[in-house]
C-alpha positions as CSV (number, residue, x, y, z in Angstrom):
1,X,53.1,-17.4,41.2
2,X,52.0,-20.2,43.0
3,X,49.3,-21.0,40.0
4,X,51.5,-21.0,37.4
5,X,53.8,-23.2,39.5
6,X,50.8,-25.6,40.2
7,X,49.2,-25.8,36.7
8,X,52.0,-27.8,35.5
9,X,53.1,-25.2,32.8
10,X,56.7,-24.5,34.2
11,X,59.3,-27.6,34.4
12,X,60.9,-28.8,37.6
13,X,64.0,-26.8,36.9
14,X,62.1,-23.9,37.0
15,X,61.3,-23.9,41.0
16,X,64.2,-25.6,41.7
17,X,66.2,-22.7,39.8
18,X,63.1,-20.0,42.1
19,X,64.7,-22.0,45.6
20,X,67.6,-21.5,44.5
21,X,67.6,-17.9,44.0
22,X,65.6,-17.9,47.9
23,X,68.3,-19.5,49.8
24,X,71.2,-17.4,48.1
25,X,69.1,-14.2,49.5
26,X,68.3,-15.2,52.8
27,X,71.4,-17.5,53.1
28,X,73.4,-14.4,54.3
29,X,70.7,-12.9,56.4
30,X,72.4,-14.9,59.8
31,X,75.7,-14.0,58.2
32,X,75.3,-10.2,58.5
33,X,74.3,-10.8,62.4
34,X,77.3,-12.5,62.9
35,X,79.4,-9.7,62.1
36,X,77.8,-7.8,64.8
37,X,80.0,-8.8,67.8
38,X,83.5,-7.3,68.3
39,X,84.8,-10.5,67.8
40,X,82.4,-12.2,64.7
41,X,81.7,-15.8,64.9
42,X,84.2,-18.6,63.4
43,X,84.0,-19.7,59.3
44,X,83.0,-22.7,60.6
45,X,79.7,-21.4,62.4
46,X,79.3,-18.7,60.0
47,X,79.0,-21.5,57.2
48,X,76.6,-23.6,58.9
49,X,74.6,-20.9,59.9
50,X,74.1,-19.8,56.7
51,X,73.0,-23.2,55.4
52,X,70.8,-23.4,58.4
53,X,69.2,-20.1,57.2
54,X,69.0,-20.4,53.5
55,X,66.9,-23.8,54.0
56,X,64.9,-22.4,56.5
57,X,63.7,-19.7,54.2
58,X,63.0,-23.1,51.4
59,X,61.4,-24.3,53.4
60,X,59.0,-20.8,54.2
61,X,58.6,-20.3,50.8
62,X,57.6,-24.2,49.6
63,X,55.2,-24.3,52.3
64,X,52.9,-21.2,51.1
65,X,54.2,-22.3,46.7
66,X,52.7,-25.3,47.1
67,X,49.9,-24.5,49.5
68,X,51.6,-27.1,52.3
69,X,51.3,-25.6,55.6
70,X,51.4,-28.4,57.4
71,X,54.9,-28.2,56.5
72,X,55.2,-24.6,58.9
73,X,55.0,-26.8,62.0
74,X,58.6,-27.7,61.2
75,X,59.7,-25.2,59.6
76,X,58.5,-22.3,62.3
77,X,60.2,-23.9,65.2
78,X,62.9,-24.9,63.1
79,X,64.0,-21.2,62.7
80,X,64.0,-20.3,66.5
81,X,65.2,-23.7,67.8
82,X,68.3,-24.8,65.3
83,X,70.0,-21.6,66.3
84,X,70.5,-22.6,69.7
85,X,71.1,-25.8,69.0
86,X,73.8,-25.2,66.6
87,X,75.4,-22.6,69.4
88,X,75.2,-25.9,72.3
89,X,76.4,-28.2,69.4
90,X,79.4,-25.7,68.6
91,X,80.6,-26.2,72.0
92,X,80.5,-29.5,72.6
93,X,82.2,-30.4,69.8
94,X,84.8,-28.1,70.9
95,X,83.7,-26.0,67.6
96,X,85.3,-22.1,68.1
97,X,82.3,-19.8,67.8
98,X,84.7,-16.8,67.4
99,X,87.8,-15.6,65.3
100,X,91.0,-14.1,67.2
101,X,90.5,-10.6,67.8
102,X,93.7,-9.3,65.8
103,X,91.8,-11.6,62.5
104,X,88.1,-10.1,63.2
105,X,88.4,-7.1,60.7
106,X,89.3,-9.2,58.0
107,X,86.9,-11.4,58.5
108,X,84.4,-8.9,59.3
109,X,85.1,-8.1,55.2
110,X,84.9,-11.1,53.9
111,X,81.8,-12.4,55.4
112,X,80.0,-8.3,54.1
113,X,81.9,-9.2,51.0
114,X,80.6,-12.3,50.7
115,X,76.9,-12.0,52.1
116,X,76.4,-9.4,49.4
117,X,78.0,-11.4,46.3
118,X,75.1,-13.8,47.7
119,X,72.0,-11.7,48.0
120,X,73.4,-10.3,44.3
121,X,73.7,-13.4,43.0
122,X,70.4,-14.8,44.2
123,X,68.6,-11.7,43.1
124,X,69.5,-12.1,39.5
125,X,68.4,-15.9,39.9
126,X,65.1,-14.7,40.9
127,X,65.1,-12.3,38.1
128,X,65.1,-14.5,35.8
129,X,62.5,-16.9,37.4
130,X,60.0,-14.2,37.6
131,X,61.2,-12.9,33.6
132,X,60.2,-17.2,32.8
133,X,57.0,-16.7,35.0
134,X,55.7,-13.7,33.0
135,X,56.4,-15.1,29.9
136,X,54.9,-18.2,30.5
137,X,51.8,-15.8,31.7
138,X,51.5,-13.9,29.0
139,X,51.4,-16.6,26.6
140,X,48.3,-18.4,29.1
141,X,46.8,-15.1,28.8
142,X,47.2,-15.2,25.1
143,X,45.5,-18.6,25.2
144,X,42.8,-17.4,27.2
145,X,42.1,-14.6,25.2
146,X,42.2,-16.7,21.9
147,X,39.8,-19.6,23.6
148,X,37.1,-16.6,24.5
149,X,36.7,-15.2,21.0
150,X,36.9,-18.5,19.6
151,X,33.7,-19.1,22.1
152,X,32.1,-16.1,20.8
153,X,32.3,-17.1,17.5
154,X,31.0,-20.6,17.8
155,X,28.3,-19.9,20.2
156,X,27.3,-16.0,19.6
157,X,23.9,-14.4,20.8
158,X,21.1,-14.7,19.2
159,X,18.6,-12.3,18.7
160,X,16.1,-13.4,15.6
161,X,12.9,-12.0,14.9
162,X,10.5,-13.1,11.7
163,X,7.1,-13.6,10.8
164,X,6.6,-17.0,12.5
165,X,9.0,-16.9,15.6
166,X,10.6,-14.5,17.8
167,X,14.1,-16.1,19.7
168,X,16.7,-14.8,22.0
169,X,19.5,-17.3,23.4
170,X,22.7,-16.5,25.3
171,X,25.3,-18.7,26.7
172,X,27.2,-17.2,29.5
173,X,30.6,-19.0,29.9
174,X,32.1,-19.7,33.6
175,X,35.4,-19.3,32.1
176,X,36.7,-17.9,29.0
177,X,36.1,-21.2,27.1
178,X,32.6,-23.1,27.7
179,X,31.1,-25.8,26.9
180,X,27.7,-24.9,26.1
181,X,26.1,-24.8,22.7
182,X,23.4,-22.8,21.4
183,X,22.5,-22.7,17.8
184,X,19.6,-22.2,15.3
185,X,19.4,-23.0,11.9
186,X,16.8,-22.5,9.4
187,X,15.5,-25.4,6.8
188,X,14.9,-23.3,3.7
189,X,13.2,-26.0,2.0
190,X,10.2,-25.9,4.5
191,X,10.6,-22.8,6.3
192,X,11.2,-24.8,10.0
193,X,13.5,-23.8,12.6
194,X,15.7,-26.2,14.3
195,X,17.5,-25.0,17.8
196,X,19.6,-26.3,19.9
197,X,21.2,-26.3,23.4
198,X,23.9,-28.5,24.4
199,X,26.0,-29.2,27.6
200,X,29.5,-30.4,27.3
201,X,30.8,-32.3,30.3
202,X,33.7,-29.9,32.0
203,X,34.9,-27.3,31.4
204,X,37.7,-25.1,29.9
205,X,38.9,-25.8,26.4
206,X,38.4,-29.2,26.5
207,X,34.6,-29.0,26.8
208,X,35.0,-26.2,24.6
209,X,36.6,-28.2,21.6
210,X,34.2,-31.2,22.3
211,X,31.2,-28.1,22.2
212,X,33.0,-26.9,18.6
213,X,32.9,-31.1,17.5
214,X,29.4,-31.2,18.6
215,X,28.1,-28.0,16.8
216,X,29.6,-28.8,13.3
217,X,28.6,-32.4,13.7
218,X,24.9,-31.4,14.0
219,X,25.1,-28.8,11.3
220,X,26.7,-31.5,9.0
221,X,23.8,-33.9,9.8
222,X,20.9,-31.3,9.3
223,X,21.9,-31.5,5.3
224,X,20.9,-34.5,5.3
225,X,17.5,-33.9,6.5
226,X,15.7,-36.6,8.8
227,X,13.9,-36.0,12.2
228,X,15.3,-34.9,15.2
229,X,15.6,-38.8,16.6
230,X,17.4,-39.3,13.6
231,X,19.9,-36.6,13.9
232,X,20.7,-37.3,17.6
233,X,21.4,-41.0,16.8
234,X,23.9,-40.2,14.0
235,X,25.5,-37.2,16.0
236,X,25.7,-39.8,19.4
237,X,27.5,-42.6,16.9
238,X,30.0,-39.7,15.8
239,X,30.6,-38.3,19.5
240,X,31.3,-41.8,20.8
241,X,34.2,-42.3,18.3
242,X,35.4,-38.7,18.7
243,X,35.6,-38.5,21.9
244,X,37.1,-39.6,25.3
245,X,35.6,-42.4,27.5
246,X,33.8,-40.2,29.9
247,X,33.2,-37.3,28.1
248,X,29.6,-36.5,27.2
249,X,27.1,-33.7,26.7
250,X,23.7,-33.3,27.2
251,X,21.1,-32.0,24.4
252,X,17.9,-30.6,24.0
253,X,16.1,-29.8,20.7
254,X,13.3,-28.5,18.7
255,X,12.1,-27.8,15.3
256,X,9.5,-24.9,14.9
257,X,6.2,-25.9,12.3
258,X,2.8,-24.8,11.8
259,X,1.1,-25.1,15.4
260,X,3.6,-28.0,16.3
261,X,6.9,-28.5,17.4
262,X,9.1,-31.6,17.4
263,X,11.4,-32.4,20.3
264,X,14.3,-34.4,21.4
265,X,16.3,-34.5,24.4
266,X,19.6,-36.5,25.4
267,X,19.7,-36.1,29.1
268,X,18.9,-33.2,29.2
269,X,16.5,-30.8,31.4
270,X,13.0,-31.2,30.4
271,X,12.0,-28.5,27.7
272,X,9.5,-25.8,29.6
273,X,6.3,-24.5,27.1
274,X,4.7,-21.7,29.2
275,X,0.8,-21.3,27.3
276,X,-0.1,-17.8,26.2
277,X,-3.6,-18.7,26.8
278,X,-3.5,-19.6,31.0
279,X,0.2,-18.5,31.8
280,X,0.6,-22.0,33.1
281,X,3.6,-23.9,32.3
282,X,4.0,-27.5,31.0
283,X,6.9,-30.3,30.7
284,X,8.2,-31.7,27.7
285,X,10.5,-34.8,28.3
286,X,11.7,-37.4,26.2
287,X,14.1,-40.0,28.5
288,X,17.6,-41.1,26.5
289,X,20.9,-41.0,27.7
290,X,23.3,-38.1,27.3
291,X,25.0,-38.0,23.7
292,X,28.8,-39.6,23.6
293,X,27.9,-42.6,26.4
294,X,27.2,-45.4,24.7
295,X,26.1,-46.5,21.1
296,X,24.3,-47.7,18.8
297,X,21.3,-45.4,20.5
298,X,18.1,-45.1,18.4
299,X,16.7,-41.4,19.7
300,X,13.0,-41.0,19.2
301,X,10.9,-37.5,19.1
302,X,8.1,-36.0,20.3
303,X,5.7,-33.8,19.2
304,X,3.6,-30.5,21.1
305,X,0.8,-28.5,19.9
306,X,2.0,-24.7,19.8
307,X,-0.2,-21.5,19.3
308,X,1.1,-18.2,18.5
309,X,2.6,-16.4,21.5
310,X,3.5,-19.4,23.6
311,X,7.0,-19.7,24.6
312,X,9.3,-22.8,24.9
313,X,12.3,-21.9,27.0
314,X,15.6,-24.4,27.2
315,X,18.4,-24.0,29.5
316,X,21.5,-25.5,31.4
317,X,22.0,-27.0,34.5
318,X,24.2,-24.2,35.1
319,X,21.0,-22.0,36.0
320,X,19.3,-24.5,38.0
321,X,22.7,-25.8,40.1
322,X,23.2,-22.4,41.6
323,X,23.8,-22.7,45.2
324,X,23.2,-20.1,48.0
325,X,25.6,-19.7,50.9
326,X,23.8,-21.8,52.7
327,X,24.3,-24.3,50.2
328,X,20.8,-24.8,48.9
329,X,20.4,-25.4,45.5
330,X,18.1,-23.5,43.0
331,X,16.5,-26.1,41.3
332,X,14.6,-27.4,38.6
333,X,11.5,-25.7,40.3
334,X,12.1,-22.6,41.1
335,X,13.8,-22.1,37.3
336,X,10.7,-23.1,35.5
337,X,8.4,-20.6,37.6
338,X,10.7,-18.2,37.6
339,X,10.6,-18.4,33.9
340,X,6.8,-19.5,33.6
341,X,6.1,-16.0,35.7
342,X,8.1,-13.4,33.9
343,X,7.1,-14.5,30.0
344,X,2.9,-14.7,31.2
345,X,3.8,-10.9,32.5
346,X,4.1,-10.2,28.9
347,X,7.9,-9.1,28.7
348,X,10.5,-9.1,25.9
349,X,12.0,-12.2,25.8
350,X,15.3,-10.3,26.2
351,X,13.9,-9.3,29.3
352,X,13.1,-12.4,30.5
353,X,16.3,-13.6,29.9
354,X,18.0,-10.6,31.9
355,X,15.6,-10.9,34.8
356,X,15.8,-14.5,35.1
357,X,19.6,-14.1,34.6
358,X,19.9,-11.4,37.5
359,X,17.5,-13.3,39.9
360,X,19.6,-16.5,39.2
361,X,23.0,-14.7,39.7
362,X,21.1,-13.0,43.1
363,X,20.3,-16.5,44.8
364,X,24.4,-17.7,44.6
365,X,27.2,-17.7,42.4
366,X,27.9,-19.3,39.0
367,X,29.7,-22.7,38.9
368,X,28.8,-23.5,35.7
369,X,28.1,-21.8,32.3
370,X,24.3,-20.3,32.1
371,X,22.4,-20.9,28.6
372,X,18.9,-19.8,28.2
373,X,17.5,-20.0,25.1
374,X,13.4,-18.2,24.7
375,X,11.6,-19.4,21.8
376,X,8.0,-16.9,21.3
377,X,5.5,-18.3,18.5
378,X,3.8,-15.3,16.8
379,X,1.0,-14.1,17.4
380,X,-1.5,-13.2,13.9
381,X,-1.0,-9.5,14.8
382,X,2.8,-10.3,15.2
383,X,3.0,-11.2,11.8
384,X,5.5,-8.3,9.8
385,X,8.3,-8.5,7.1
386,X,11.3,-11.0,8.5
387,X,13.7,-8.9,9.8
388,X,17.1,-10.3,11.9
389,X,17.7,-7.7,14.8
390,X,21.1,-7.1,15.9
391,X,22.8,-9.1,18.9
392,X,23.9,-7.0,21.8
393,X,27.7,-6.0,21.7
């Protein structure tokens, strides 16, 4: 309750109306007590003992709505002390604490009378609070529910096989909407691949609609052909005007030839190319600001010799960020050889991406998506008819 409350979706009125319901409930609590004695306590005292209690019980149930318990250390003395206070303060102000024996029957009714008409009364207030809670729940569920297939459908698995590469790319989302991008797309008029993997700034739908912005305005850009420098510099000059000050996302890049690739990064994580030859690993960096900062930008490119069954592996901060519960951090390091060591054993690249995944997940929790995207150059022997394997359900 308290999170719907918090995340601003329910108006004012709508915990006003929730305290309201509170004090009419507990309101006749001290009420009910006061009926006790043989002689109950005075209309006067039962009034403003009643108001004493239904504030109290405000003020119990603010303090743990909106998470301020510093708020207890009033309100917990409060409910032992203003009782006797009230009691002192009754008689020195010459206040009758009780009614006249032959009258205490009928006020004895009343006050039941009255004390339930109150609990009634605030228990069809908080009815209809917690009836406007779940609706307004239901429809953040719904909202949820919609953002995570839309994720699915923008950034989906992939799980390609043909007779020049072999890739395998998830993005797992911290929440049901992230803000990672993975995507590959092939240039039919020469055969390349092009893939990407972007990091939206935040997270939540916001980074996921930027992530959506960013994919389509690549995919747009790719028709009109150019190199990757050229494709980050007119996507940057389109994010910058789309988008919020602030709001940014980092990229990384390459486009599969014969025996070369081309690369491009935007503040991104170097690109790792672990060499089927040695096992040993190497960097590929390319120094530019993040995409959506600042323009005009002019992005350049680089280039690296490949040879079949070498892999280049790109991935998110969110695998390297990962902190332990002693709050060490992963790092940039320990990703790469973790990587660098499971493709030279000579595994799947789907099972490089589940054991790097698990190991990861093993060291701390996730507190950011997770993208890893494997990229295998074939081998001669490799070579057989293109083929497009299914993506895990």
């Amino acid at each position: 309750m308290s999170g719907i409350i918090q995340s601003g979706r329910l108006q004012g009125a709508s915990w006003r109306l929730l305290f309201v319901g509170i004090f009419f409930v507990f309101a006749p609590m001290p009420v009910f007590l006061m009926t006790v004695p043989q002689r109950p306590f005075s209309p006067t005292f039962v009034v403003i003992s009643g108001l004493v209690g239904g504030f109290t019980s405000i003020g119990w149930a603010a303090a743990f709505v909106f998470r301020r318990y510093a708020w207890l250390a009033l309100v917990a003395p409060g409910s032992f002390f203003v009782p006797w206070g009230l009691s002192i303060g009754a008689s020195s102000l010459g206040i009758p604490m009780f009614v006249p024996e032959a009258a205490a029957a009928s006020h004895r009714f009343v006050y039941i009378v009255a004390g339930v008409a109150s609990i009634v009364a605030g228990y069809i207030i908080l009815v209809t609070v917690i009836r406007r809670f779940e609706r307004v729940g239901a429809r953040s569920r719904a909202e949820l529910d919609v953002a995570r297939l839309m994720h699915e459908s923008i950034v989906p698995a992939l799980e390609v096989a043909t007779d020049r590469v072999e890739v395998y790319a998830r993005s797992e989302p911290s929440s049901e909407m992230g803000g990672d991008l993975i995507d590959l797309v092939v240039r039919e008029e020469s055969g390349e691949f092009d893939l990407f993997l972007a990091d939206v700034s935040g997270h939540g739908v916001g980074a996921g609609i930027v992530m959506g912005m960013l994919k389509a305005s690549i995919r747009t850009r790719l028709l009109a052909g150019g190199d990757l420098g050229a494709i980050l510099t007119d996507v940057n000059r389109v994010l910058c005007d789309l988008t919020k000050p602030g709001m940014f996302a980092t990229l990384a890049c390459v486009r599969i030839g014969e025996g070369q690739i081309q690369y491009a990064l935007a503040g991104h994580l170097p690109i790792l190319c672990v060499l089927s030859d040695s096992g040993a690993s190497r960097e590929l960096e390319n120094e530019h600001l993040p995409l959506g900062l600042d323009h005009p930008i002019d992005f350049t490119f680089g280039r690296a010799a490949v040879r079949p069954g070498d892999v280049v592996a790109i991935f998110s901060d969110g695998l390297v960020e990962v902190r332990d519960s002693s709050d060490r951090e992963f790092g940039l390091a320990a990703a790469n050889e973790l990587i660098r060591g499971e493709v030279a054993a000579g595994a799947p690249l789907h099972d490089v991406y589940d054991r790097v995944l698990r190991r990861v997940r093993e060291f701390g929790p996730a507190a950011d998506d997770q993208s890893l995207l494997l990229i295998r150059i074939k081998r001669p022997s490799d070579v057989e008819h293109p083929k497009r394997v299914p993506s895990p359900a």
